[in-house]
N, C-alpha and C positions, 0 to 999 in steps of 0.2 A: 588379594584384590586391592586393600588398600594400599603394599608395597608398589603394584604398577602405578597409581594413583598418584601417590607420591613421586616416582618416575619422573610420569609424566609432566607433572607440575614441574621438578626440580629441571628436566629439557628445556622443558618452555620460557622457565626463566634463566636462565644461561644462554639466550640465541636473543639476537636484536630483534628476528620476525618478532619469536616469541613474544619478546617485551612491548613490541608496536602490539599485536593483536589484545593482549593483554589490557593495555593500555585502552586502546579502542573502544573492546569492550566493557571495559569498564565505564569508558561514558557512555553509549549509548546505552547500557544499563542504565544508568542512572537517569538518563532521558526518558529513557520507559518507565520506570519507576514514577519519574513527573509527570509522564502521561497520563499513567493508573491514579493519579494521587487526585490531580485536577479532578477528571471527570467525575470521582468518585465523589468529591465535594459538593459538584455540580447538579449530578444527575437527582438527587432526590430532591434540592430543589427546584431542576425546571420539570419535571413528576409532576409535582404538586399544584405549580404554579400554571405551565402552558398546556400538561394533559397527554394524553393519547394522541388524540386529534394533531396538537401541536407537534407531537414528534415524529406522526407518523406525513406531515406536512414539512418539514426539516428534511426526514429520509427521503422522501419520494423525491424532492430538488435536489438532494445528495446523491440522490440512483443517476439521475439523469445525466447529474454533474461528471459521475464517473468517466463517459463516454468520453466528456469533451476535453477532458481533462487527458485521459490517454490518448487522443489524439494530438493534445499540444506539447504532449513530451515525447513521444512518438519513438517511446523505447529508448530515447538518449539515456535514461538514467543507469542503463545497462552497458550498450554499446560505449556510451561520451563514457562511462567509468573505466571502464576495461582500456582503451584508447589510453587514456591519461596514463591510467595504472600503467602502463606498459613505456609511455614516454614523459614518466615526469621527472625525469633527469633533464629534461631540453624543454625549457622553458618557452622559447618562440615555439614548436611546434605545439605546447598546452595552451599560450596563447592563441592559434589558430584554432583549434579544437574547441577551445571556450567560445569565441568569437563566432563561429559557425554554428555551435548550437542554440547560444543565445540568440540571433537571427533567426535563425530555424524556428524556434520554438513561438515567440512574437511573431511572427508570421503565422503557423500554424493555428495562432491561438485569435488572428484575425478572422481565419476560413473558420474555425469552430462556432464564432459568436455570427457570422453571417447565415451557417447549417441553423444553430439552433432557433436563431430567430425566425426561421422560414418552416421549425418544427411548430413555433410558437404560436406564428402567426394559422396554420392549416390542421392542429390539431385542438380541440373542445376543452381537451381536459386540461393541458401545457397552459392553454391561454387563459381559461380561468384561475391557475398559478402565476400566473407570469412575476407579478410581483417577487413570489417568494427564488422561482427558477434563476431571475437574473440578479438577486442578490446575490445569490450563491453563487453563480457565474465567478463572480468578483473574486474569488477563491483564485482563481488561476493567473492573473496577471500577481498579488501576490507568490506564489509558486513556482511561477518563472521566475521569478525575481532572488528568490533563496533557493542560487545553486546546491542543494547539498550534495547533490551526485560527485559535485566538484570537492569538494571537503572529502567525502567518501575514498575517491581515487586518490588524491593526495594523503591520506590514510592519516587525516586532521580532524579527528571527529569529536575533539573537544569542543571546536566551534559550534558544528551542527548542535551539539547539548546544549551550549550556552546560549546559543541565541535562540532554541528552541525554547529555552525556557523564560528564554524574555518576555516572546509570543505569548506562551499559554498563560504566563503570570497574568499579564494587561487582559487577555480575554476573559479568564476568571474576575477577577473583581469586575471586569466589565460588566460581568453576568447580572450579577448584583445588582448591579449600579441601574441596567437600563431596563433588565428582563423586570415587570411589577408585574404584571397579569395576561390572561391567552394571546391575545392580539399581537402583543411583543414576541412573541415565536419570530416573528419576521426578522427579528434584529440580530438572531444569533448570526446567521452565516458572515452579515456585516462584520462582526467582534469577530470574528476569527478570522477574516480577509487584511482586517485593521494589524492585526496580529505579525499575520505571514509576512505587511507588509516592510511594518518595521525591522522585522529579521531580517528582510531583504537584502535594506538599502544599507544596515551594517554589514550583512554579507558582500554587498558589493564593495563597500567602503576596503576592506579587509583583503580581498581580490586585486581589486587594480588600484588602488592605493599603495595599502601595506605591502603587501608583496610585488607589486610592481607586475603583475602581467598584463598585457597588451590587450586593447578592446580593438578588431581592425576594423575599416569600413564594410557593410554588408557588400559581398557579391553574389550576385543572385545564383549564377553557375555554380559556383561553391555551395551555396544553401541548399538548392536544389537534391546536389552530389552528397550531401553531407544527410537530407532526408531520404535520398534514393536506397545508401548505405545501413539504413537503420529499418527500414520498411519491414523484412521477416521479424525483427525483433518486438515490431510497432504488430503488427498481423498476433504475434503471440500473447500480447499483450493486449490487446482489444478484445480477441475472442474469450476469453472469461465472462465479459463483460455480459454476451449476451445469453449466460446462465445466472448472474451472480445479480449484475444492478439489474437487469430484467427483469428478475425476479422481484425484486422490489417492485417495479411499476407497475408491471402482473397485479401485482397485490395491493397497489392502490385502485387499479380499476375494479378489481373483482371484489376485492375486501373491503376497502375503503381506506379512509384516512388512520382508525381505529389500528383494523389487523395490521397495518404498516406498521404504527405506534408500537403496539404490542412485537412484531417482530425485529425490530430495530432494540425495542429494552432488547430482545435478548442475544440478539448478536452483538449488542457492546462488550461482552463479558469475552467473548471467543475473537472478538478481534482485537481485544487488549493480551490475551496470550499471544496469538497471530501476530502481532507489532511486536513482540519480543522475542516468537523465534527469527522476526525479520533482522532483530538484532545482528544475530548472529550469520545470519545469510549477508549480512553488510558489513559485518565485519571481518568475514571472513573471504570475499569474493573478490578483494583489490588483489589478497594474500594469495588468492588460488590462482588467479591470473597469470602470475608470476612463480608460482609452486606448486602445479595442477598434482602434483606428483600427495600431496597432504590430502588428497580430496578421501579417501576413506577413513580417518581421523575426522574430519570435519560433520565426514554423516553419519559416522555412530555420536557424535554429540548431538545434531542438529535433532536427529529423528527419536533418538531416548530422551531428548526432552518433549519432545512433542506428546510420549507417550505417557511422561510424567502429566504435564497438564492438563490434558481428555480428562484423563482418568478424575483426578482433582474438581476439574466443572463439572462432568459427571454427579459424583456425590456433596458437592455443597451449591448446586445450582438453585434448589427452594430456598436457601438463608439466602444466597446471595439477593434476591426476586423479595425476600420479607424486608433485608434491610435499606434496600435502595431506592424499592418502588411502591407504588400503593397498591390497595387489593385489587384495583383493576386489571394489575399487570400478571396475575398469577399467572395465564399462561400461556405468560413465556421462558418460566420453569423449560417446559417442556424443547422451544426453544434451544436454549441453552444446550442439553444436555443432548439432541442429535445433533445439533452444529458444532460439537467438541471432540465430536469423533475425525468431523472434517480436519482438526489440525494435521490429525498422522497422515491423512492423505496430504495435506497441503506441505508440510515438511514433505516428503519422500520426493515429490512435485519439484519444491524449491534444491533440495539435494542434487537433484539429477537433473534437472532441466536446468532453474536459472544459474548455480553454480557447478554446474558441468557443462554442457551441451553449448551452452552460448557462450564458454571462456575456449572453448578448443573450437569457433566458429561452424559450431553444427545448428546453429537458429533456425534453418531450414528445415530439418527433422524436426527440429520442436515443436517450433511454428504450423506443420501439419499433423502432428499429433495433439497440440492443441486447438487444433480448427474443427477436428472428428469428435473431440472430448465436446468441446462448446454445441455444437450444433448435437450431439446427441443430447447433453444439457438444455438448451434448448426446445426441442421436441417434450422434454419430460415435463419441462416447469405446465404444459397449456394444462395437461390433465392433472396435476399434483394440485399445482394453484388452487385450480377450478372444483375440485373435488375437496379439498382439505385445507385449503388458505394458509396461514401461515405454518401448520405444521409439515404443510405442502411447500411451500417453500425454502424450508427450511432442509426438507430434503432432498428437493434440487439441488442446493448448495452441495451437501455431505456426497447423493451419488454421484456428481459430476466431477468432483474434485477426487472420487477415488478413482472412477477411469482413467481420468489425466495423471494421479499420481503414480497410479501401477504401470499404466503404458508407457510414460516417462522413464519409470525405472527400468522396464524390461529391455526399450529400447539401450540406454546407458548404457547396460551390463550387456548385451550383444554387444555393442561396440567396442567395451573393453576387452571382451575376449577375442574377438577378432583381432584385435590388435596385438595382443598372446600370441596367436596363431600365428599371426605373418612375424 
């Protein structure tokens, strides 16, 4: 075992891919790493300081936010990656590509804050938030603003690390600095819009400055064309939404501010693993774009790690829940450790769906086996919710994500063999 091991390593670095992915991932490694490092400094002080209450008021504008947010990227970070990935030997066409989505997406993110405001304005419970909902808003015109998809595709993903970590530096001491007691909950989503933004604007700096590519004037045909093309990607990518951030909102109606608090401590833990097998889904999908032929190497990595760290949350989820949080929070112990099973699902998902299915332009298949997942998703959260609150919602997450995982796969693997066959 360890001779193949060795192998394989000693392959990987002997070939140029090799040493790019390598490379790659090793920052975005290290980006993740500053992910986990941050919050973990963070989170038992704002615990202490803003509460249950407080974070379960943070989540619920984070649930909501989700929506608007994939609606303003509308699948670009998939499709605008693979596009690039594929021509970024020809710079005037990556400049047209950049040019197109960053219109697209400002635009997109016009129609978002007009929908939401008209959610804000005709629903009880949005309007009594509003405050906190449109701070967090704020999140997305940072976000557009730091292309990383564009980093990604051009397979430069030291940037993304670097200026990521400029962001999370300034939001952290920001913490500090402005969070003193409950009230202040309001001002995190601010610190981290502050953040995104500054990444941005050196990301842009870096883009058509230093590298010189081209910003062209919007043309709306083009925009149009450019979001028409992205639409199944945008459909695959919304429909999670209405098991995953729904489920949150579910549970601030039904639970309150409280059970939200409580179930947000404990999906922080499972989407800090989650953001590091993304790692490897991003580092490895510019590479399979272009070498779809690697994609079974890719998912015995991607899905043995996933299996590594279930297991892992699994058994140290009560220390994690003793050292982070206070006794209010015990449980979401329990939290944690059904929403860790979701990774193997969520890997197997990302395997076969985002890097397969939509690098060989099958987004259409996905896109409606992700519409069947969601909407049975869906239907589960009213009675899980409502009957069990957060341990309810928590297994909306875990079962919805294993239909989508499994049927993703089963489909994938028909398609392969077919493709045997003929």
């Amino acid at each position: 075992m360890f001779t193949k091991i060795k192998l394989v390593i000693n392959k990987i670095k002997g070939s140029k891919d090799g040493k790019t992915l390598v490379a790659n991932f090793g920052y975005l490694s290290l980006l993740q790493v500053a992910t986990y490092f941050f919050p973990l400094i963070t989170m038992p002080y704002l615990a202490r300081v803003i509460g249950p209450e407080g974070f379960g008021k943070i989540a619920f504008a984070a649930a909501i936010m989700v929506w608007f947010t994939t609606i303003s990227d509308w699948g670009f970070n998939y499709s605008a990656t693979r596009d690039v990935a594929k021509n970024r030997d020809d710079k005037e066409k990556v400049s047209e590509i950049f040019s197109n989505i960053l219109w697209a997406r400002l635009l997109l993110m016009v129609v978002s804050f007009v929908i939401l405001s008209v959610f804000v304005i005709l629903v009880p419970k949005l309007r009594e938030n509003a405050d906190i909902i449109y701070m967090t808003f704020l999140l997305i015109p940072g976000y557009i603003m730091f292309p990383d998809w564009f980093f990604q595709a051009i397979e430069r993903m030291k940037y993304i690390t670097v200026l990521n970590l400029i962001s999370k530096t300034v939001f952290t001491i920001a913490i500090f600095i402005f969070i003193k007691e409950k009230s202040d909950y309001i001002i995190q989503p601010l610190l981290v819009a502050f953040g995104y933004l500054i990444s941005g604007l050196i990301a842009m700096y870096y883009v058509l400055i230093k590298w010189k590519y081209k910003l062209y004037k919007p043309s709306l045909k083009e925009v149009f064309n450019t979001i028409k093309s992205s639409t199944d990607i945008f459909v695959n990518n919304l429909m999670p939404t209405f098991y995953n951030a729904f489920s949150t909102i579910l549970l601030g109606f039904i639970g309150g501010d409280v059970a939200n608090g409580l179930y947000e401590a404990g999906t922080k833990f499972t989407n800090m693993f989650q953001q590091f097998l993304g790692v490897l889904s991003r580092t490895f999908f510019p590479f399979l774009s272009r070498k779809i032929d690697k994609h079974a190497f890719y998912a015995k990595i991607n899905i043995g790690t996933s299996v590594v760290f279930s297991l892992a949350l699994i058994i140290i989820a009560p220390l994690l829940v003793k050292l982070f949080y206070t006794s209010e929070f015990v449980n979401a112990t329990s939290v944690i450790r059904i929403t860790s099973v979701s990774l193997i699902f969520l890997s197997i998902g990302n395997v076969y769906g985002t890097n397969y299915l939509i690098i060989i332009n099958k987004e259409k298949q996905l896109r409606n086996i992700t519409f069947i997942s969601s909407i049975i998703g869906l239907a589960l959260s009213f009675p899980l919710i409502y009957k069990y609150e957060v341990i309810g919602a928590a297994l909306v997450v875990t079962l919805t994500r294993g239909i989508l995982g499994i049927m993703t796969m089963w489909y994938a693997k028909k398609y392969k063999n077919q493709l045997k066959i003929d």
